[in-house]
C-alpha positions, 0 to 999 in steps of 0.5 A, a space after each residue: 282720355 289723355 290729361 292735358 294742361 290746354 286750356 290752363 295754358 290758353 287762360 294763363 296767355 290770355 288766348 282764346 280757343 277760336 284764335 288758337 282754332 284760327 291759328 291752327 286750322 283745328 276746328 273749335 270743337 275739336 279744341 274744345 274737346 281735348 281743353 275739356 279731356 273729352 278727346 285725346 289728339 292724334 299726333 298731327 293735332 297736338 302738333 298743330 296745336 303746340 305750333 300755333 300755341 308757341 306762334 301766338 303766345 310767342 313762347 317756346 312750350 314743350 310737348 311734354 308740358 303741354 301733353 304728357 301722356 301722348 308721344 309723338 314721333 
């Protein structure tokens, strides 16, 4: 499975995987997975990830910060 820092990143923002899931349309379970390393996201998925991260944190954050492993197109 594809090492992330996710859930490091929701904890440092204060941010909730069910508000990132509300956000983002992913459901809580597959949030909680790829928080946990137990399921790598496609590339659609980091993709929406990464968008409602940078919506409710309000920052800009780089794929590669987030998910250095994966590539995306």
């Amino acid at each position: 499975m594809a090492e992330n820092c996710l859930k490091k990143i929701l904890d440092d923002e204060g941010l909730t995987q069910t508000k990132l899931s509300w956000a983002t349309g992913v459901s809580i379970g597959t949030i909680n997975k790829v928080c946990r390393g137990k399921r790598t996201p496609s590339p659609r998925i980091v993709s929406l990830l990464l968008k409602g991260l940078q919506k409710l944190a309000e920052k800009e954050y780089k794929q590669e910060s987030i998910f250095p492993r994966i590539r995306i197109k």
